[in-house]
C-alpha positions as CSV (number, residue, x, y, z in Angstrom):
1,X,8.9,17.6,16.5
2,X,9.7,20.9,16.6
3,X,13.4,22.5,17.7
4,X,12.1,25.9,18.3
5,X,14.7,27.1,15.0
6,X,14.9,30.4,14.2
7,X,13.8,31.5,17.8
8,X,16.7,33.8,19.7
9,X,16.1,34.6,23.1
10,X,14.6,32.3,25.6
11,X,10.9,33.5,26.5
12,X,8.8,31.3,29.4
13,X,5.3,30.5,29.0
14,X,3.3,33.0,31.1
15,X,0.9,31.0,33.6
16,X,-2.7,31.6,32.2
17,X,-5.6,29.8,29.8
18,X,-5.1,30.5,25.9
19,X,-7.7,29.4,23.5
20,X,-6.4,28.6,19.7
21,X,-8.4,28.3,16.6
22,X,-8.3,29.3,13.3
23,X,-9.5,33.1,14.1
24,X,-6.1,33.7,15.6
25,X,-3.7,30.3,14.6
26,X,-2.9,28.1,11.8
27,X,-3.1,24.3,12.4
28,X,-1.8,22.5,8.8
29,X,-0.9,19.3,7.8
30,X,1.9,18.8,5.1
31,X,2.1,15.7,2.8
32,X,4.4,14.3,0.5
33,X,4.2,12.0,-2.4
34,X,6.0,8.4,-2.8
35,X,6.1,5.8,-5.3
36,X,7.5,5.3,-8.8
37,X,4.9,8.1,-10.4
38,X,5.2,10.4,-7.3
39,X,6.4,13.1,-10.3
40,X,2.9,12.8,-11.2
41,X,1.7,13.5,-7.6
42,X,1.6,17.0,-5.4
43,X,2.9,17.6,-2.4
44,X,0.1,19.1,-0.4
45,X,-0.2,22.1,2.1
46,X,-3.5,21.8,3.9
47,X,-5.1,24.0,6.4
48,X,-8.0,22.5,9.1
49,X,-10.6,25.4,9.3
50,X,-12.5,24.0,12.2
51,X,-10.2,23.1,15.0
52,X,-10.4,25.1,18.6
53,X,-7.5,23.9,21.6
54,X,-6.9,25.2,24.9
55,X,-3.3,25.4,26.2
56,X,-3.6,25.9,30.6
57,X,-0.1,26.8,31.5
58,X,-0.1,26.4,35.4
59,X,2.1,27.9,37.9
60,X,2.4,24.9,39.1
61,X,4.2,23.0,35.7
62,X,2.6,19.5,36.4
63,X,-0.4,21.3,36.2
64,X,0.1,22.4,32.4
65,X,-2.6,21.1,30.1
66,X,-3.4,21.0,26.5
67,X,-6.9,20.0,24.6
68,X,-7.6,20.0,20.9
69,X,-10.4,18.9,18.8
70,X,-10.8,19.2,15.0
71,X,-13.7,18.7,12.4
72,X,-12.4,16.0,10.2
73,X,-14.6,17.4,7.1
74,X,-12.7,21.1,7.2
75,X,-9.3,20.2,5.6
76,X,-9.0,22.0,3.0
77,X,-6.1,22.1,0.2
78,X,-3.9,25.6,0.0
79,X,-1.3,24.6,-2.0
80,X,0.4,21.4,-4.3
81,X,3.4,21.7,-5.4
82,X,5.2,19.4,-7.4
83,X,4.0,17.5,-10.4
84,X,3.3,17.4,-14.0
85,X,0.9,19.7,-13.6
86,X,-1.1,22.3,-11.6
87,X,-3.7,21.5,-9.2
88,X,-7.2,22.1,-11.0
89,X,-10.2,22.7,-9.2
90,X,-11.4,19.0,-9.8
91,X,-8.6,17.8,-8.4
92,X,-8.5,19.7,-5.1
93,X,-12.6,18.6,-4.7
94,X,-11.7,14.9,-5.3
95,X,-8.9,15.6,-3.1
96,X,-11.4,16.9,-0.1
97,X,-13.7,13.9,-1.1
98,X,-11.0,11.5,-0.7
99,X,-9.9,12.7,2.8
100,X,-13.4,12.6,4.2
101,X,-14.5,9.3,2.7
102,X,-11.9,7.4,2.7
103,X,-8.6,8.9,4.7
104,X,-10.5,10.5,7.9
105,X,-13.6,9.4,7.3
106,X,-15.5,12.3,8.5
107,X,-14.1,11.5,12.1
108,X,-13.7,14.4,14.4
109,X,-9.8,14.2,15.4
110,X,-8.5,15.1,19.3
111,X,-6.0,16.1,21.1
112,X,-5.9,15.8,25.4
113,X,-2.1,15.7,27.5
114,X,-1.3,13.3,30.3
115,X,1.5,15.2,30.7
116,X,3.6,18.5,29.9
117,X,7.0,19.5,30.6
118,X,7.5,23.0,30.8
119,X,11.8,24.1,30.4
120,X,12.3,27.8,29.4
121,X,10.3,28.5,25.9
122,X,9.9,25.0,25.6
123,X,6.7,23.3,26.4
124,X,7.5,19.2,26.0
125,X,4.0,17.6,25.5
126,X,2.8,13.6,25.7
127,X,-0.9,12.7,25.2
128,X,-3.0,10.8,23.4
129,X,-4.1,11.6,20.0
130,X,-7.6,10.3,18.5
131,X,-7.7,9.5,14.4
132,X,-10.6,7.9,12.8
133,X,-11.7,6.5,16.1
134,X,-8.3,5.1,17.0
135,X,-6.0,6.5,19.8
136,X,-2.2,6.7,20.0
137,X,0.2,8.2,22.0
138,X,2.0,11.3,20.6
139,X,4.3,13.5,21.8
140,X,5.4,16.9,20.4
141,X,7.3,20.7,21.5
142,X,5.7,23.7,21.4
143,X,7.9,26.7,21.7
144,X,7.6,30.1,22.5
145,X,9.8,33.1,20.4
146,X,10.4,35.9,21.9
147,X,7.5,38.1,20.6
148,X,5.4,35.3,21.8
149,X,5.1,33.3,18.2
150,X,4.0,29.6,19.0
151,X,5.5,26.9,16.9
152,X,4.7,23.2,17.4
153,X,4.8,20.3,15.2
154,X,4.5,16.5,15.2
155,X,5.0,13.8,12.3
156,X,2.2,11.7,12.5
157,X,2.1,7.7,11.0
158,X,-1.3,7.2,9.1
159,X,-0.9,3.3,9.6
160,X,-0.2,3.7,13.4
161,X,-3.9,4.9,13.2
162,X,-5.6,2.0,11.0
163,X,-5.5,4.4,7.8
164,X,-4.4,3.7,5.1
165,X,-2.4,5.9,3.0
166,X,-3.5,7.5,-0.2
167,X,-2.6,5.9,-3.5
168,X,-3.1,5.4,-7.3
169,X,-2.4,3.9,-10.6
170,X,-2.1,0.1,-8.8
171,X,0.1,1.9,-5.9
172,X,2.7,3.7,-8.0
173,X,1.7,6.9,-6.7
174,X,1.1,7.3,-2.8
175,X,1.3,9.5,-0.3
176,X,3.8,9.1,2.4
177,X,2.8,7.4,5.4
178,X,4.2,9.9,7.7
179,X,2.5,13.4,7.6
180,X,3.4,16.3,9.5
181,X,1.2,18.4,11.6
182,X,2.0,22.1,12.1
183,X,0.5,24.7,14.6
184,X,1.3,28.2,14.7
185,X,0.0,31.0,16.8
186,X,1.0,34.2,18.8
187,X,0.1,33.7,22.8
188,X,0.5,37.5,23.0
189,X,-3.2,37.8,21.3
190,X,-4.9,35.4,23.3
191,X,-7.4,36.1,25.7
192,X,-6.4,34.4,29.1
C-alpha cells in the first residue's frame, strides 16, 4: 500500500476522466527471492507493456471509479538484481516463458472498484482484482504529489489467487509469495 512518502504539499484529485497506459505510466511488478539458494536467485523488476486503466474522479466522491486491464503475455524483465550471477538473455526468455505458461498462464489480469475514497491527495481504493481467472478483493492508495505525479501500490499474494509461486532446485530457490505491484504516472498529461 502506498503512504504517498516523499510527497509535500497536499494536492486533490481534479474531477475529470484520465486514461493510463504504458505511453504515459509505468505499471511494474517487483519480486523477491526466498529459500535456502535464494543467493542463487534475482530479485526481479518487471514492467507490463500492455495494460490501459481509466481513473473517473467525480465531483461527486462516491462516484470515483477506477478500471484496469492487462495482457498477461507483456511482462517483460528490466532488471535482476541479486545473485551469483548476471541475468543472461536465456534466462530472462525462460523467465517470460515461465510467467506465461505456468505463473499467469497467458490470462489477461483486471482491475474494476466497488468503491473509492477520495481525502486530500489521497485516493483510498477497494475492488476486485482478477488473476489467472480467479478474483479477490484488493485494496490499495493512490496519491497525488504536488506536480500531479501518481503513485499507487499494492502487495499482492500469488496463493490467494490459485498460483503457485515460482521455484527450483526441489524448492530451495522460490520466489516470494507476496509481490508488489507499482503504478506510476503524472495526471497533469492526461487527457480528460
Amino acid at each position: 500500500m502506498s503512504q504517498g512518502r516523499g510527497y509535500a504539499r497536499r494536492v486533490s484529485f481534479q474531477a475529470g476522466r484520465y486514461r493510463l497506459g504504458p505511453e504515459n505510466a509505468t505499471l511494474s511488478v517487483r519480486t523477491e527471492r526466498a529459500g535456502a539458494a535464494a543467493k542463487a536467485g534475482h530479485d526481479l523488476l518487471i514492467h507490463v507493456n500492455v495494460w490501459e486503466a481509466t481513473l473517473v474522479v467525480a465531483e461527486d466522491p462516491g462516484g470515483t471509479t477506477m478500471e484496469l486491464t492487462a495482457d498477461a503475455t507483456s511482462l517483460r524483465v528490466i532488471e535482476g538484481t541479486g545473485g551469483i550471477q548476471a541475468l543472461g538473455d536465456e534466462d530472462v526468455a525462460s523467465i517470460h516463458q515461465t510467467i506465461d505458461d505456468e505463473v499467469l498462464r497467458r490470462q489477461d489480469i483486471s482491475f474494476r472498484s466497488t468503491s473509492v475514497q477520495a481525502d486530500g491527495n489521497t485516493l483510498r481504493a477497494q475492488g476486485e482484482l482478477t488473476i489467472v481467472g480467479n478474483t479477490q478483493p484488493v485494496e490499495f492508495d493512490l496519491v497525488s504529489g504536488d506536480a500531479g505525479e501518481l503513485r499507487g501500490a499494492a502487495v499482492v499474494t500469488q496463493t490467494a489467487f490459485s498460483m503457485k509461486p515460482y521455484s527450483a532446485l526441489f524448492g530451495a530457490l522460490k520466489v516470494k509469495d507476496e509481490v508488489q505491484v507499482v503504478l506510476e504516472d503524472h495526471l497533469d498529461a492526461q487527457s480528460r
